[in-house]
N, C-alpha and C positions, 0 to 999 in steps of 0.2 A: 504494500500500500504506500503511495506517494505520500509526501510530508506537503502539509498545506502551507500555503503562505504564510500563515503566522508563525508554525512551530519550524519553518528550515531559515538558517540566515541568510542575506543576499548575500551573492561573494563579494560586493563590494563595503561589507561589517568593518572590516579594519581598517581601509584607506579613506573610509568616510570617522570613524573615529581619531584616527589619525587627523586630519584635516580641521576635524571640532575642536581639538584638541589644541592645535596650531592656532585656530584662531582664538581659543581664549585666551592662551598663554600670551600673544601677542596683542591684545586688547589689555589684559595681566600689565605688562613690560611699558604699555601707552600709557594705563592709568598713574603708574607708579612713576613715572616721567614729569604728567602734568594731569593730576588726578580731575581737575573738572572739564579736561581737551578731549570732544567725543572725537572718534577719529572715523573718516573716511573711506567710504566703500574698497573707492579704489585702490587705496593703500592695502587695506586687509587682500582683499586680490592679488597682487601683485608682491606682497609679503608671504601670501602663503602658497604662489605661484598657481593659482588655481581658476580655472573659467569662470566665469561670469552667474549662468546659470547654478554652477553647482554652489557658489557664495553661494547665490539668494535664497535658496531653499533652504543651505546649513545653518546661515544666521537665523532666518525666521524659524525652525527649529529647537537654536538654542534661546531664542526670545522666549517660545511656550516654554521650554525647560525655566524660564527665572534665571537664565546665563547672563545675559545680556540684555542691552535696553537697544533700540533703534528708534532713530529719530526720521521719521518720515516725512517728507516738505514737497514745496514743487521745484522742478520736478526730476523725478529720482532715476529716471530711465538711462541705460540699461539695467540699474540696479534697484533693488526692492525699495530701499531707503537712503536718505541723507550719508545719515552717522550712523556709529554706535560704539556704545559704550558698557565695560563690565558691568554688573551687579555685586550688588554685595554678598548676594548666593555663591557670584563666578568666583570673585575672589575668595573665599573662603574655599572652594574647589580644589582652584588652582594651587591653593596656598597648603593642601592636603593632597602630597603627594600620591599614597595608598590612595585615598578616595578617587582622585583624579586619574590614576591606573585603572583602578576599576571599572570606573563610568567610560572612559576613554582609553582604551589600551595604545601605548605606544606602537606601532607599527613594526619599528625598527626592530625592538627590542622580540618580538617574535618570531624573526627571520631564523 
């Protein structure tokens, strides 16, 4: 009997966790810089070297997770939103390594 959608992983489980991962850390590293500076679509893009589309759907993601805040304005195209910036949820995340493995498995480290 085939494994349904919900109970199989996609195969893309770890380089989308990886990628969440990347981008809190690096929203993490922005706030601790200039803690009230929301930072920039295209920066997180381009920092975590990744298309366009797949930002937009992992930030709004980690937005319903309480990761992150997005600042949404006119007008945001190609990208879902303005800015964005951690949460005090992310930070505490990020700042919990064990946790942050958990929820987000390093990529690398499973090779």
């Amino acid at each position: 009997m085939a494994a349904s959608p919900e109970q199989s992983a996609p195969a893309d489980t770890i380089p989308l966790a990886g990628l969440r991962r990347n981008i809190l850390t690096y929203l993490y590293h922005a706030f601790r810089r200039v803690p009230d500076g929301p930072v920039e679509l295209d920066q997180i893009c381009a920092a975590c070297e990744v298309e366009i589309e797949a930002l937009n759907w992992n930030i709004v993601y980690l937005e319903k997770c309480g990761y992150i805040e997005l600042g949404r304005g006119y007008p945001p195209p190609p990208y879902i939103a303005c800015w964005a910036t951690i949460t005090v949820q992310g930070i505490d995340l990020v700042e919990d390594s064990a946790a942050l493995h958990r929820r987000f498995p390093d990529p690398t480290e499973m090779i």
